[in-house]
C-alpha positions as CSV (number, residue, x, y, z in Angstrom):
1,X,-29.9,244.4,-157.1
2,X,-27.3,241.9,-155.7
3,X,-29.1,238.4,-156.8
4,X,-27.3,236.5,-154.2
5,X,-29.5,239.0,-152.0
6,X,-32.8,238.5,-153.9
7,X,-32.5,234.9,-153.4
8,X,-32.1,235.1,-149.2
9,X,-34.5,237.0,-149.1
10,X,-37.4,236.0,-151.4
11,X,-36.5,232.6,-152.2
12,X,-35.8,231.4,-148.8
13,X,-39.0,233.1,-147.6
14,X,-41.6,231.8,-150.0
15,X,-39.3,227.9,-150.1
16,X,-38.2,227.3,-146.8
17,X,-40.5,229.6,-144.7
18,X,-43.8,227.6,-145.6
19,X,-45.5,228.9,-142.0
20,X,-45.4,232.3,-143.3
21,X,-45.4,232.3,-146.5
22,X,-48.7,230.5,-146.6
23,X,-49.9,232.4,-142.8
24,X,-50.8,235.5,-144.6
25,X,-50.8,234.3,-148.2
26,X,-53.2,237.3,-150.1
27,X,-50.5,240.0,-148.4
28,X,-47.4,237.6,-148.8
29,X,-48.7,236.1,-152.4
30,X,-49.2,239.5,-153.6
31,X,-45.7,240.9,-152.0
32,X,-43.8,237.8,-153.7
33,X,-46.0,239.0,-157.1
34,X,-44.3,242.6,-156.5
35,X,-40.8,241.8,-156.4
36,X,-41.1,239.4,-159.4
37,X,-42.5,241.4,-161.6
38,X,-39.9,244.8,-160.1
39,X,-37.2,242.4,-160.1
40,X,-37.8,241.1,-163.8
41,X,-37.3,244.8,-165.1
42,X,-33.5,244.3,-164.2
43,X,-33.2,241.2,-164.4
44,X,-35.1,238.6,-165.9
45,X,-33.2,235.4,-164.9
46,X,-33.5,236.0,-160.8
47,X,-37.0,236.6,-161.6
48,X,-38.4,233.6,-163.3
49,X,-36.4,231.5,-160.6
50,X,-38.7,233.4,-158.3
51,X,-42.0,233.3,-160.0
52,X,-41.0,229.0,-159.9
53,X,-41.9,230.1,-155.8
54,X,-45.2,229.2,-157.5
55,X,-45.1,225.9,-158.9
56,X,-46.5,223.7,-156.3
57,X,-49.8,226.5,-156.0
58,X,-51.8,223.6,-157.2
59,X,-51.7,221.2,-154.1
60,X,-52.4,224.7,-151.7
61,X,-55.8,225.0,-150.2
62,X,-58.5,226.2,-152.5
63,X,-58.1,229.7,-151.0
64,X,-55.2,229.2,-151.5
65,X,-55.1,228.1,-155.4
66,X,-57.3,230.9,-156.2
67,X,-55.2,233.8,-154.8
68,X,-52.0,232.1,-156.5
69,X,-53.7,231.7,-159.6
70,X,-55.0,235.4,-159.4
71,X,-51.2,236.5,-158.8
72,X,-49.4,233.9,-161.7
73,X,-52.9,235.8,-164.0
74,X,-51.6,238.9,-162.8
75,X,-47.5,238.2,-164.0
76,X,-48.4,236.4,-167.1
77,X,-50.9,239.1,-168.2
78,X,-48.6,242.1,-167.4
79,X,-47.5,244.1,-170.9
80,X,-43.7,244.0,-169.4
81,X,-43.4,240.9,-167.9
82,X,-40.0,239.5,-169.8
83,X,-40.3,236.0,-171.9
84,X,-39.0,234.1,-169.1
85,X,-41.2,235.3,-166.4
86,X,-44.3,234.5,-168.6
87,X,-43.1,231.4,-169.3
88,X,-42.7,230.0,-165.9
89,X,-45.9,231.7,-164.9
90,X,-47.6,229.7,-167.9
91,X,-46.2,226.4,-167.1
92,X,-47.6,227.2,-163.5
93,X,-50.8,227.9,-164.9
94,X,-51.0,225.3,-167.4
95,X,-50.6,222.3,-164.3
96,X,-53.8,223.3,-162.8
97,X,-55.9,219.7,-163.2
């Protein structure tokens, strides 16, 4: 619940840990999809500046692309995903070309 927490661990993962995070991106993509929206039930702000883990999904691979855009479908289409989550996740959506 500590954000200071959330932030070492699933920040840092999905920014500065780009060989994982991308190694086994359908189990990682989904797992980063998990805490978001979990993490957005308690607090939205820690969550959005998660779900912005996703902003660059459009210069991924095309496997890639399709399993971020499948997870940022899957946040922004969830009935209790908080104003700012859906937000980010539309911005993210909304920058595919």
């Amino acid at each position: 619940t500590n954000p200071n927490k959330i932030y070492s661990l699933h920040a840092t993962f999905a920014g500065s840990n780009p060989f994982r995070f991308h190694g086994d991106y359908q189990k990682t993509y989904a797992w980063l999809t998990d805490a978001i929206l979990d993490i957005d039930q308690r607090n939205p702000q820690v969550a959005s500046r998660l779900a912005t883990s996703f902003n660059d999904w459009t210069k991924w691979s095309a496997e890639q692309q399709k399993v971020a855009e499948e997870q940022l479908l899957r946040i922004k289409n969830d009935p209790k995903t908080s104003k700012n989550v859906y937000e980010i996740a539309d911005r993210a959506l909304g920058m595919k070309l």
